[in-house]
VOZASE-648559 format. One line per field, with one value per residue (C-alpha): residue number from 1; chain; z, x, y. Coordinates in steps of 0.2 Angstrom, whole numbers. Example, Ala and Ser with C-alpha at 12.3 -4.5 7.8 and 13.67 -1.06 7.14 Angstrom:
2
pos: c(1/2)
unit: c(A/A)
pz: c(39/36)
px: c(62/68)
py: c(-22/-5)
***
This chain:
296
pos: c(1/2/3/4/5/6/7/8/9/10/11/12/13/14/15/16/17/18/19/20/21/22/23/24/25/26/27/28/29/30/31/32/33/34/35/36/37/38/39/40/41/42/43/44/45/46/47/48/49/50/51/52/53/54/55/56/57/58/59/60/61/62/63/64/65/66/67/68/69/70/71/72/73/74/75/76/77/78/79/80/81/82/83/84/85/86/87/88/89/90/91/92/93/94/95/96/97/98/99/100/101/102/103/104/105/106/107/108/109/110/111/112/113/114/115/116/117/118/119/120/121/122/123/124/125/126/127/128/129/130/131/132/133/134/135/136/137/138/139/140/141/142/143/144/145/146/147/148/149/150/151/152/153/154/155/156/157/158/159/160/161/162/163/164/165/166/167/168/169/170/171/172/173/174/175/176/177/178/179/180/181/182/183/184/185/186/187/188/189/190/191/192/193/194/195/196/197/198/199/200/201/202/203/204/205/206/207/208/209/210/211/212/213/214/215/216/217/218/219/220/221/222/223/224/225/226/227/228/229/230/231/232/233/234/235/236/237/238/239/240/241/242/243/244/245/246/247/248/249/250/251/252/253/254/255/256/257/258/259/260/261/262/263/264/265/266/267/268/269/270/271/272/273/274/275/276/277/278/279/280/281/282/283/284/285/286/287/288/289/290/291/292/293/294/295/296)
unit: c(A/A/A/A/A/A/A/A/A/A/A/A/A/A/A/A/A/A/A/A/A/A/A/A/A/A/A/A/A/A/A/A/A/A/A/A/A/A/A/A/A/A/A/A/A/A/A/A/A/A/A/A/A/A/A/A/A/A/A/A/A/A/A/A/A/A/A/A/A/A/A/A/A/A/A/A/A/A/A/A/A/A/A/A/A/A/A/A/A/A/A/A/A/A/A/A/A/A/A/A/A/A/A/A/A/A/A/A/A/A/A/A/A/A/A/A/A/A/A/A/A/A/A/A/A/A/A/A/A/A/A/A/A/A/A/A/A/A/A/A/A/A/A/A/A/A/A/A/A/A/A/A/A/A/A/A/A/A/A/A/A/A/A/A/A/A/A/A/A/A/A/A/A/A/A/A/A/A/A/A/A/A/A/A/A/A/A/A/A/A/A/A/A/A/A/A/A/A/A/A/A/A/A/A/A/A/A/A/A/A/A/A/A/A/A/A/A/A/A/A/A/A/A/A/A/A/A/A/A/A/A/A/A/A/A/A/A/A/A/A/A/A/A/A/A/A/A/A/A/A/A/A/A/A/A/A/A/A/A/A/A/A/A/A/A/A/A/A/A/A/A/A/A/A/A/A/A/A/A/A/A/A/A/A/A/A/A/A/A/A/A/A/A/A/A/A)
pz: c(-290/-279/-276/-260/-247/-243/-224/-223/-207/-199/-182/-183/-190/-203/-220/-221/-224/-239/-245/-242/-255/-268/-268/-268/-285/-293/-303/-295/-277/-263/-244/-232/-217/-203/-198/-179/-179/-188/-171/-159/-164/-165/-151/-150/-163/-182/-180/-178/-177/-192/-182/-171/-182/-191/-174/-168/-182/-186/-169/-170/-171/-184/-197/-193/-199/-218/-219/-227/-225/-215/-226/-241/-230/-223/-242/-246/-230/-227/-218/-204/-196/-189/-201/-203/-193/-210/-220/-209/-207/-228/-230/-225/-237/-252/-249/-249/-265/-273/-270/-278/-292/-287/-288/-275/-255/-245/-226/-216/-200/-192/-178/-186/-186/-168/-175/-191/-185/-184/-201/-207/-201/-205/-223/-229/-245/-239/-239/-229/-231/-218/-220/-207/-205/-195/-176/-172/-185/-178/-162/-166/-175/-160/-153/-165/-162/-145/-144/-141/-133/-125/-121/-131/-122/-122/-142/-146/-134/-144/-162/-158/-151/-166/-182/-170/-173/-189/-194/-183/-189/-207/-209/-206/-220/-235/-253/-243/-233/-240/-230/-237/-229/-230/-236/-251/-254/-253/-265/-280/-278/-294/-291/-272/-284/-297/-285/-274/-289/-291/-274/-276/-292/-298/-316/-316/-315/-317/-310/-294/-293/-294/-277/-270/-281/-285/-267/-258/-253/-245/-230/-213/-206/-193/-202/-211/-196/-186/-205/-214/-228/-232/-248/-253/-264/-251/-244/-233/-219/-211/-196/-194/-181/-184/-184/-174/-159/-145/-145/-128/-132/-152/-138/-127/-143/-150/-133/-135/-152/-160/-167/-176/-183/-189/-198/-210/-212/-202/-199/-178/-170/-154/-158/-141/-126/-112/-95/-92/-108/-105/-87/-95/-107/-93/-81/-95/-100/-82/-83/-77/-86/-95/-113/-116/-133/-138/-153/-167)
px: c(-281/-286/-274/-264/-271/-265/-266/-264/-256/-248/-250/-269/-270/-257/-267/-271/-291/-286/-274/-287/-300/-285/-284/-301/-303/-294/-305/-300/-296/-310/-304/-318/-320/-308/-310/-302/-311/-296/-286/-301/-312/-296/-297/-279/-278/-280/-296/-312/-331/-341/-357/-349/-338/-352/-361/-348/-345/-363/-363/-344/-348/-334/-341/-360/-352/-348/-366/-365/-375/-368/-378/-366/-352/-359/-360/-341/-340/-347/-362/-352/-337/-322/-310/-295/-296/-289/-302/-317/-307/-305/-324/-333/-317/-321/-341/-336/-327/-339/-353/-342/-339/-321/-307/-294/-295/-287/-289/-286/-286/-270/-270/-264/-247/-245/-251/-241/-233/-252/-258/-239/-244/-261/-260/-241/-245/-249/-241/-240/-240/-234/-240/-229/-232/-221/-226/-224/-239/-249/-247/-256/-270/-275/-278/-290/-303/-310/-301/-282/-266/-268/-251/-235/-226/-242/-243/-224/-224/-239/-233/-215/-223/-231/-220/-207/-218/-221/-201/-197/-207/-206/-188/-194/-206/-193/-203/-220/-217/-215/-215/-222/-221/-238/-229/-222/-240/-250/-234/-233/-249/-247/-228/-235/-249/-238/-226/-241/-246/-229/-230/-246/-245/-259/-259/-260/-274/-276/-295/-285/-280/-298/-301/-308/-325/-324/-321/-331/-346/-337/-329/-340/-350/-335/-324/-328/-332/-313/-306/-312/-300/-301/-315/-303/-285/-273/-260/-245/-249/-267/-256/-237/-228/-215/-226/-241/-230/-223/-202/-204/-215/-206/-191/-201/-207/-190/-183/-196/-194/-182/-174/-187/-192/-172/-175/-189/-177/-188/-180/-175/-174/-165/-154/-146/-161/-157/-161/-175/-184/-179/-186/-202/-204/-202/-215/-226/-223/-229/-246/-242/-251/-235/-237/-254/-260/-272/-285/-286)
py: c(199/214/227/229/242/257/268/287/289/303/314/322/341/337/335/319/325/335/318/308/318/318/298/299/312/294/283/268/273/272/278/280/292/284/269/263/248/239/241/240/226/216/202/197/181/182/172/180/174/182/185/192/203/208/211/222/230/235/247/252/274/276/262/269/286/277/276/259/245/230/218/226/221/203/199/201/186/169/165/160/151/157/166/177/193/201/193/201/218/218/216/233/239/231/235/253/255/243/255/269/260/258/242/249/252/262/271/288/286/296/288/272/275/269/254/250/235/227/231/227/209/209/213/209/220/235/252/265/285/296/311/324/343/354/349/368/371/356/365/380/370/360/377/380/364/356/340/338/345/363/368/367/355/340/344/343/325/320/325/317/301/299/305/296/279/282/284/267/256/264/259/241/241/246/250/247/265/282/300/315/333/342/357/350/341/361/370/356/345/338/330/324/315/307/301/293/285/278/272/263/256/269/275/294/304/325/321/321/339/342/334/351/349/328/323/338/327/315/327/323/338/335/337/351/360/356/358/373/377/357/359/376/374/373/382/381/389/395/399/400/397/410/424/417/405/416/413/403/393/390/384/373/364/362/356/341/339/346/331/328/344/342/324/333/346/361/375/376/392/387/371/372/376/386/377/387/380/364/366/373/360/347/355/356/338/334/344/360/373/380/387/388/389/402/399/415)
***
């Protein structure tokens, strides 16, 4: 019987490439590059035409980036017909860890976890790990890459929006849902691996500690290029907000999301924002250009 899937979900800029290549250092684990066709392609029933899946599917930009051919995938599904959405969704999956030599699936795609509720649905035996970084860290990263949140204010909204998500619809999923800080995942890598092992049911594996060098080749040229450090051993910070955030802009992100930042037990440097800050954080949130982030 197959194994249930998993989903690496999280706000983006929190780690989940470098988690990813460690589930993907384990003999039996295969996770492709993101996926977002699960929630794209889906057309609103749990029945789905398998031509049209497959025709779909074929030119969807993500799947091209697996670099796996959809006749691989048309022979994990009937000819044709009308099937469950779930069983066309589960097929390029199962081609993919075939051609790795692998039994288990799983998926990255961060932005998922505005959609765990769906996938909750679609495959009742899934679980989910949240992956959540400290939203003042994730700030500075987007500063960093051309895509994202440019001011504090937009990239504390959006990192709350999400870990927010993420946390609701967790507590409804029991055993199937786990959190994991990134910070405790780059300080003791190997007790972050054993207890993601636990939680999926996966026997073990010290080949996963090697992910730097096993799962190397399977990083996107994208990827590596908005993720430098990713094929390096990691660490906790490549920027910090303590040292590298300006206080203002520390006290606008905490205004937004500072109950948050509490929940994972990050440190908050103003528990109690002036009006001013507050103000800021609400012009910002409206798309003034307040609090700008600046790159390196």
């Amino acid at each position: 019987m197959e194994e249930a899937p998993f989903f690496i979900v999280g706000s983006a800029r929190s780690g989940t490439t470098l988690l990813r290549m460690m589930l993907n250092a384990h003999p039996q684990a295969a996770i492709p590059p993101e996926s977002r066709f699960i929630v794209e392609l889906y057309p609103g029933t749990d029945q789905i035409d398998v031509e049209h899946y497959l025709e779909v599917l074929g030119s969807h930009r993500q799947f091209c980036s697996w670099q796996l051919p959809i006749d691989l995938v048309a022979a994990e599904l009937p000819e044709s017909g009308t099937i469950p959405y779930a069983a066309a969704a589960v097929a390029p999956y199962r081609a993919f860890a075939k051609s790795h030599g692998k039994q288990r699936w799983g998926d990255k795609t961060p932005r998922y976890v505005l959609d765990i509720p769906l996938l909750a649905r679609l495959w009742p035996e899934a679980r989910f790990i949240h992956l959540v970084r400290d939203g003042r860290n994730v700030a500075l990263s987007y500063a960093d890459v051309p895509f994202g949140p440019k001011t504090v204010s937009k990239a504390a909204r959006l990192w709350a929006k999400r870990v927010r998500a993420g946390v609701e619809a967790g507590a409804a999923l029991g055993d199937r849902y786990i959190e994991i800080r990134y910070e405790d995942f780059v300080t003791d890598p190997e007790a972050q691996a054993r207890l993601l092992c636990s939680f999926l049911g996966l026997e073990y594996d010290a080949q996963m500690l090697e992910y730097t060098t096993r799962s190397r080749g399977q990083v996107l040229p994208r990827a590596s290029k908005y993720n430098p450090h990713v094929t390096e051993e990691p660490i906790a910070h490549t920027r910090s907000w303590e040292t590298d955030m300006p206080d203002g802009q520390v006290g606008v992100f905490e205004a937004i999301a500072g109950d948050l930042l509490a929940l994972f037990d990050y440190p908050v440097r103003h528990p109690k924002p002036s009006l001013a800050t507050r103000t800021a954080a609400g012009l910002g949130s409206a798309g003034l250009p307040i609090g700008r982030l600046h790159g390196r």
